[in-house]
Structure formats: structure tokens, C-alpha cells
N, C-alpha and C positions, 0 to 999 in steps of 0.2 A: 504494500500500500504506500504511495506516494501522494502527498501535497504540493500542489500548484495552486496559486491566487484563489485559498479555500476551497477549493475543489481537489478532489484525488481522482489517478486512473488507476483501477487494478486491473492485475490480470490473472490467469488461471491455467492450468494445463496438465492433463492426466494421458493416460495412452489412452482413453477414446477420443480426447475434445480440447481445444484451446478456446478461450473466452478472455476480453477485451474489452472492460467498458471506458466510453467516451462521453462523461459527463458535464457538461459546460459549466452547472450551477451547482450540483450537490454535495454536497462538502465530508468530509471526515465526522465532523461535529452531529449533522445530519445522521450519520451513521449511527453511532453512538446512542444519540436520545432512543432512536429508532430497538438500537442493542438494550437500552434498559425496558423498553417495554419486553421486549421477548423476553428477557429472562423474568420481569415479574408476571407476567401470563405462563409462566415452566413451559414452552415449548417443547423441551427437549423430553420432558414429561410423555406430550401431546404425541410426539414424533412414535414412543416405545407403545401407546394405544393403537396407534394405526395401524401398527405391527405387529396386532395380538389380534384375537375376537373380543376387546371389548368393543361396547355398540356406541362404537364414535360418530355414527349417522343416527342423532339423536330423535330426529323430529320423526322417523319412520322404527327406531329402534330396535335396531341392527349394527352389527358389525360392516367395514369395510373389507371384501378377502378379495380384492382384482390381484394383490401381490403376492398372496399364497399359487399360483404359477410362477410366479419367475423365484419364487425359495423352494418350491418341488424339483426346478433342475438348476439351481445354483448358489448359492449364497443363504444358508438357511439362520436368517436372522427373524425372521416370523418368528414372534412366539404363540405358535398354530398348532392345533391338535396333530396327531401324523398322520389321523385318515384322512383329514384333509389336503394333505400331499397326495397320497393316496388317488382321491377324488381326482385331483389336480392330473396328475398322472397317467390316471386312466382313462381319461375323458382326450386328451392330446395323443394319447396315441390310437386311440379308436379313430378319431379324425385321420390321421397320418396313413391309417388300415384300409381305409375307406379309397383311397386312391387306387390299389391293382385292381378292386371289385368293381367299379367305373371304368377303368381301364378294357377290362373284361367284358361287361355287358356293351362294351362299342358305343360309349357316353363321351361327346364332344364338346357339348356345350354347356357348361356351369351356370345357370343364374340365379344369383343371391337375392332374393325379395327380405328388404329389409331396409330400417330407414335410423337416420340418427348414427350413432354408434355404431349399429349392426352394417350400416354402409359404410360412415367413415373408417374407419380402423381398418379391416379386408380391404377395404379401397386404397387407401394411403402402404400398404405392405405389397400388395400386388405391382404398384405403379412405381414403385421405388424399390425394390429389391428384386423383379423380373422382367426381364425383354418378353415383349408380346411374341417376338414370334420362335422363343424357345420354353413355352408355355405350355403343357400339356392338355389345355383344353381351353376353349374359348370361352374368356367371362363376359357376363351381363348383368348387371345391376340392376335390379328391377326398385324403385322407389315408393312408387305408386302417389297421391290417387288418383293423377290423371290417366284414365284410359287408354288415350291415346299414344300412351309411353308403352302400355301392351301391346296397343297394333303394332307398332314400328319397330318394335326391337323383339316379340316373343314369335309372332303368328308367321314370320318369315323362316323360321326352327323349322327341322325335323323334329318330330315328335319323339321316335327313338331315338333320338341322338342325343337328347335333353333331359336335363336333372336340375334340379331346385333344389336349392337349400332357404328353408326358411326360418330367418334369424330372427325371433322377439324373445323376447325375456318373461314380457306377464302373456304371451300368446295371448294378447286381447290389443294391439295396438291397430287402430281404425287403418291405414295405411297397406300396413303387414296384411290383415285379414281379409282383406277385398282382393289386394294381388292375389293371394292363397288359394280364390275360392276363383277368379280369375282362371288362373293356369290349372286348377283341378277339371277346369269345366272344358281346359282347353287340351288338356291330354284325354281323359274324354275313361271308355270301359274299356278302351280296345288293348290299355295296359296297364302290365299291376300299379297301383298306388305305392309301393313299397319300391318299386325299382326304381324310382323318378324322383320321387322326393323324402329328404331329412329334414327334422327341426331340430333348432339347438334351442332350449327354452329353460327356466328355474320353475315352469307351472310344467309339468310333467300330465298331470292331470289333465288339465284344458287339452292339451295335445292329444292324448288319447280318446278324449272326446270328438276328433278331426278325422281320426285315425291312423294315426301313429301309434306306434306301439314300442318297447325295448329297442329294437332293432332296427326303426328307424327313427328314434332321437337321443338325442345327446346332451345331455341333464348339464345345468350350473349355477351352483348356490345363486339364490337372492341373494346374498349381501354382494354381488356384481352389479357396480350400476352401467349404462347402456354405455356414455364416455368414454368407462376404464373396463370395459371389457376387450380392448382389442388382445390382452393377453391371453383368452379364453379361447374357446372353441368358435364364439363367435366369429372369429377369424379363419374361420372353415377354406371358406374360398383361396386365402392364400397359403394354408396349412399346404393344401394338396398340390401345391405347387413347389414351397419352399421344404415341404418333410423336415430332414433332419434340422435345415437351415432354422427355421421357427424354434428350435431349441435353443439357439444361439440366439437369437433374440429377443427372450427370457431371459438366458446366463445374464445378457448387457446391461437386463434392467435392473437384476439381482446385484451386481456389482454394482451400479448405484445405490440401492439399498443398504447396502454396505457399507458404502461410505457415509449415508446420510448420517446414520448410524455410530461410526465408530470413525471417523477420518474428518478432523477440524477443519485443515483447508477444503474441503469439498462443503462441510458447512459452511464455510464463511463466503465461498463463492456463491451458492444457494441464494445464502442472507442478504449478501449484494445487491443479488437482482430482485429479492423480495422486499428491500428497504427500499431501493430505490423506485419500485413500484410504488408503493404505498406512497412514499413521497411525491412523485413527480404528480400523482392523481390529487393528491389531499391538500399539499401544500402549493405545488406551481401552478394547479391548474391545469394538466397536461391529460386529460380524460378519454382519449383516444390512442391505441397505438396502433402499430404499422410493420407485419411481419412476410419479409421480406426474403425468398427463398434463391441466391444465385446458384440453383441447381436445377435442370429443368427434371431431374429424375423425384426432387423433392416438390414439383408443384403443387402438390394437394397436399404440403404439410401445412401450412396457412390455413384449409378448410379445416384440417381438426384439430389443429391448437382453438381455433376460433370455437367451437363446441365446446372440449373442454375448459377454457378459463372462463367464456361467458355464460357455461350454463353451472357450473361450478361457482364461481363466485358472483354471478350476477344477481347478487341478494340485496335482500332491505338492509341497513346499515344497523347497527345492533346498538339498541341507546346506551349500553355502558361503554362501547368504546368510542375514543378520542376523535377515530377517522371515521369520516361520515359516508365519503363513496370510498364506495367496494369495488365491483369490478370495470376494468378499461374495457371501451369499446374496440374490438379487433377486425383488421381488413387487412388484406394484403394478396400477395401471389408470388408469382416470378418474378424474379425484379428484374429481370430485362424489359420484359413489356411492359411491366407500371413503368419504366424510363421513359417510355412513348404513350404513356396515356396519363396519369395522375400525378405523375412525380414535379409538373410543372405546379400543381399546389403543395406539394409539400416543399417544394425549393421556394418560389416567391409568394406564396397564398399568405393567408394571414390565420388558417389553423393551425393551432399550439398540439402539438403531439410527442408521442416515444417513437422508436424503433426498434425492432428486433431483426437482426440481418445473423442471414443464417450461409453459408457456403461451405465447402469440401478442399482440403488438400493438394489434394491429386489435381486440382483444377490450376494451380499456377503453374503446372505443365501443359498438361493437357486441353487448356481451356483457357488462354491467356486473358484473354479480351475480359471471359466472364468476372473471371479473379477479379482482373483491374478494375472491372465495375464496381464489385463489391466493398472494395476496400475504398476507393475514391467515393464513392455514395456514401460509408459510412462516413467516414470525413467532413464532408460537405454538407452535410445535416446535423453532426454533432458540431462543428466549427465556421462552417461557411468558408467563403471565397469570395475577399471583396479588394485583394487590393490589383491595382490597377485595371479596374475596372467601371465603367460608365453605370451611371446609377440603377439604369434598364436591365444590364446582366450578371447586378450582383446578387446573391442568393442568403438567405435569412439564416441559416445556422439555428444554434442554439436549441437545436433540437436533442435530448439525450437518445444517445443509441447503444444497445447491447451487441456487442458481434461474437457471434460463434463461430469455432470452425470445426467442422467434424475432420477427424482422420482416419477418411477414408469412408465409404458409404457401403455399411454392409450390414446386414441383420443383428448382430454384436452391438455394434455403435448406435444403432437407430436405436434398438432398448434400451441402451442406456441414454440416450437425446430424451428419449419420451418417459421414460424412470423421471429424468435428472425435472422434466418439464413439469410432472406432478409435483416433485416436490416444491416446487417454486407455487404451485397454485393451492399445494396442501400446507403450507406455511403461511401465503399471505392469508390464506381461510382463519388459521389461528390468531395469527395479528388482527384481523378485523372480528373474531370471535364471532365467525358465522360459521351454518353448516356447505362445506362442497359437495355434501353427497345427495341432496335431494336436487328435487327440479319441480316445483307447485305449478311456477309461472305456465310451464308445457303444460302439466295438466289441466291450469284452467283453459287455455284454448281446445284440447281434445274435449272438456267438460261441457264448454258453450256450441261446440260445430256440431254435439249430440244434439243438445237442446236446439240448436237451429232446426237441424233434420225432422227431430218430433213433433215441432210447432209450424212444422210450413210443408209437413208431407214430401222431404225430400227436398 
């Protein structure tokens, strides 16, 4: 940690990740105030709960267990019953089984009906850790409710050639259950139900009311909420592609836990980005951030950071604590194309924001230009660029920005990227003393589009 004119840069660096903040205004002293709240709230307390089955998701009262997979194959710092490894265990390699038995019955085409969670997660591992065309079976994503996402992407399928996987958790999600009954209606009698489609659900019940049975679903605790299940089976669609590789990206996020755990500089880096969170939102005014991917194989990491942190910490502010807003608004994508499309408000506009800029290694070889992007954008929005320059082409600055670098892009490192990102959203949860594990807000929208449907007859 270094001071400059009240402000400090740190930096950070482990064998998955190097991290690098550029903060124009937040200071050491900043940090500090920030550091006596965590230790009188016992964070670190908070930390060994989330790591156990006590019921840290208070409001629905339950435990959180999305981490008891990555301590089944790595780092067993859960303090978790072992049939819960167990569970864990045998539920990833059913999934992993499942692949020569598709193989087998001459199944080409995968589509995962599933929305939230059950789509970001599969989605974001497929897209970033396989080339489409050394893919063993072609995916589709089915979202639903628009119909018209059925016609254009299922009814052009072979019927035999086609398998569903369908992802919900309470197997009651309005979305989920229509595509379901959709593509059941669209494979038709002429083939078994059992050969075409699994669910992976924590209502086991509901499911066999569908008809599903043992053998065609794949059970996982309720205490998974839909966000933090990509380390679950949820993750089906890319299971069958990545096999043993999906092990390794558990090991990465278990090695984070580890550190969360038991390795200070990996706390303090953590706390960094959670202090200056809390501050840049509370105190500067900084209410928005901007996460920014120069890797086009990470484009869809932006869509599920953006799930996770807004629907995690996008709570009502809790009247005993100090800071009053909770969670940043998040947008972002590829930063090359926001270069050509939005970056001209974030360089001259007059919105106050953060940034999160995320890039690869291997890319200041292999990918000159992107690199140089990445690093001159972080720059130029944490510092600006005005001297010699006419008033028209100088650019605002003073934006703070986080840079990350992964080393190297591979199922290892992404667990631990997406580990290391909970913690950061499972920390500022404590500091602002709200719960991240529910989501009300979704359910009052699913609650009133019922009541629409019942009071207008459709």
C-alpha cells in the first residue's frame, strides 16, 4: 500500500490473478474508518457462517451451501456435514455420466430451458471455456416467455436428435414451465419422455409430478440460490462438454475459499474492492459502475456479474447501518465495442461512475491492440488526459477503476475470478448488514404478472 496526495494505489497478485486499483480520491484514511466498521460488525465471524450450515439467509431461513461443491473437490474448508460432499459429489458426476448415454442414443442438440441463473452460469462456462465448433453437441438456450423464441430456434430441430435439460430450482418458475410444456407438446408420443429430457431441480416432488422420475432428475439442496448455482449441476449444459475440466473449476473457486479464509493479503485485497465500493457509492456519489471485459471469450461475464451483485445486494438499506445505498447499478460488455458506442459518455458525459476492467495475460502477446486498450482505458478514466490538448478533446478522469488480470483463461482461474467475485458481494452484504441470498423484488413481479393473468383472463 502506497500514498500519493491522500490517495493510495495497491496492488495484488497470486498464481490465478493480478489486481491494480486506480483511485483518484480514496484515500488510506478512507480505508481505515471503512476497516473499523468490519471488525466491529466481526466479519470475519460472518465469513466462518457462510462456510458452515448455519442459516445465514435469514429472511427465508436457510443455510447458504452453493460452496459445498467447490470443498467436495478441493479445499475443504466448509464446515459441512460429509454427506453433503457426498450429495455434492454424486450429483457432478451423474451429470459428467450423462454425456456417452446422449452420445449413444445419436442426441445432437442440447437445449437448456431455463432463465436467471439456470441460463447465466451454463451460459457464461460454455462461451468462455469452449470453441463452438469442438463442442460435442449443439446448445440452445431456450429463455422463454416469448413464443416466438420456440418457433425460431426449437421447431427447426430434429426431434431425435434433441434433449432438454430443464433447469429450475422451485420447478414452479412461470418462464421455465411454459417452455416445458412447450417442447413436451413438441416432441409429441412418438418418443419416450425419459430419453429427451432431465431436470435438475431442489423440488424433486413437483418434478415427478411432470414426470420425471430418479433417472431422469438430478436433485440440489434448496439452500442453492439460482445466482450461485453455476457451481451445481445447474451447469449441466457445460458439465457435458467441459467433464473433467468443470472439476477444475471448482478446485479454482475452492482455492479462493481458502484464502478468504486463512490468507491476509487475499483478505485485504477482497476488502479493497469492498471498501472502496461502499465508499465510492455512499460517500462520492459514484452509484453506477461499468464492467468492462477486454476478452471477447469473456463477453457474457458482465451479464452475470450484473445478476449477481444487483440481485444480491440490491436491497432496502438496513436503518442501523451508516451507509444508506446498497447496491451499484451494473452495465457493461466488451470493451472494445463500448469504445465505439458508450465510452464517449463515460470519457466526456457528465455521469459520475466506477469501473471494473477485467483482461487476460496471454493477451499482451497474443492480442496487442486489445491489451493496449485495456490498460490505456483504465488510465484514462481513472486519470484523464488533458495536457496538450484543446478543450473539445480532453476527457474527465476521475473516475475510480479496479483492473484485473487473469493469468490465463481457463476453468481453474474463472473459479477462482467468480469465488474471489462472491466474496466481494458477500462482504459488502455484511458491511451494509443486508441479506444477498434472497431476491423479494423478483418475486413481486412473478406475484403481480399472476394476478394480471387472473384478473384480465390472460
Amino acid at each position: 500500500m502506497t500514498q500519493s496526495n491522500n490517495n493510495f494505489s495497491y496492488s495484488y497478485e497470486d498464481e490465478c490473478i493480478s489486481y491494480k486499483s486506480l483511485f483518484p480520491v480514496f484515500s488510506r484514511e478512507d480505508f481505515d474508518e471503512l476497516d473499523e466498521t468490519y471488525n466491529q460488525l466481526d466479519i470475519n465471524a460472518e465469513i466462518k457462517k457462510l462456510f458452515s450450515e448455519y442459516k445465514i439467509n435469514t429472511t427465508e431461513d436457510q443455510a447458504a451451501l452453493h460452496h459445498m461443491y467447490r470443498g467436495a473437490y478441493g479445499e475443504q474448508v466448509n464446515n459441512v456435514s460429509s454427506h453433503l460432499y457426498e450429495i455434492a459429489k454424486s450429483s457432478i458426476e451423474q451429470c459428467i455420466n450423462l454425456k456417452p448415454k446422449l452420445i449413444q442414443n445419436n442426441i445432437k442438440n442440447i437445449v437448456t430451458i431455463g432463465i436467471g441463473g439456470s441460463f447465466e452460469g451454463p451460459k457464461l462456462l460454455l462461451e468462455t471455456l469452449t470453441q463452438r465448433h469442438n463442442r460435442s453437441f449443439n446448445h440452445i438456450f431456450l429463455t422463454g416467455p416469448d413464443t416466438q423464441e420456440f418457433i425460431d430456434e426449437i421447431e427447426p430441430l430434429n426431434k431425435a436428435e434433441t434433449f432438454f435439460i430443464v433447469s429450475s430450482k422451485s420447478f414452479s418458475t412461470d418462464e421455465t414451465m411454459q417452455s416445458l410444456n412447450l417442447a413436451r407438446n413438441w416432441i409429441g408420443d412418438d418418443f419416450e419422455f425419459k430419453d429427451h429430457f432431465i431436470c435438475i431441480t431442489s423440488q424433486i416432488e413437483k418434478a415427478k409430478e411432470f414426470g420425471f422420475d430418479e433417472t431422469s432428475a438430478i436433485q440440489f439442496p434448496n439452500e442453492i440460490g439460482g445466482r450461485y448455482s453455476i457451481w451445481s449441476p445447474i451447469s449441466l449444459s457445460a458439465i457435458l462438454e467441459l467433464e473433467e475440466g468443470f472439476i477444475d473449476f471448482l478446485k479454482g473457486g475452492s482455492i479462493a475459499d481458502k484464502k478468504l479464509i486463512s490468507n491476509s493479503s487475499y483478505l485485504e485485497f477482497i476488502k479493497t474492492i469492498v471498501f472502496s465500493d461502499i465508499w465510492h457509492n455512499n460517500v462520492d456519489n459514484k452509484h453506477i459502475r461499468v464492467l468492462l471485459s477486454y476478452s471477447w471469450k469473456l463477453r457474457f461475464f458482465t451479464d452475470y456479474i450484473q445478476q449477481l451483485e444487483m440481485e444480491s445486494i440490491g436491497k432496502g438499506a438496513n436503518t442501523n447501518s451508516a451507509y444508506k445505498k446498497t447496491g451499484q447499478t451494473i452495465f457493461g460488455g466488451f470493451g472494445s465495442t463500448a469504445q465505439h458506442s458508450y465510452f464517449q459518455l463515460l470519457h466526456q458525459g457528465t455521469a459520475s461512475f466506477c469501473a471494473d476492467i477485467l483482461c487476460v495475460d496471454r493477451d499482451k502477446v497474443n492480442n496487442e491492440l486489445l491489451y493496449a486498450q485495456s490498460q490505456a482505458q483504465a488510465s484514462l478514466l481513472a486519470f484523464g488526459a488533458n495536457i496538450n490538448l484543446q478543450d473539445y478533446e480532453k476527457v474527465n478522469g476521475q473516475s475510480p477503476v479496479n483492473l484485473f488480470t487473469l493469468k490465463g483463461l481457463n476453468p481453474y482461474n474463472l473459479g477462482y475470478l467468480i469465488a474471489s467475485w462472491e466474496h466481494r458481494v458477500f462482504l459488502i452484504s455484511r458491511m451494509l448488514q443486508i441479506n444477498p441470498f434472497d431476491q423479494y423484488g423478483v418475486s413481486a413481479g412473478k406475484i403481480f404478472a399472476r394476478k394480471y393473468i387472473d384478473n384480465n383472463g390472460g
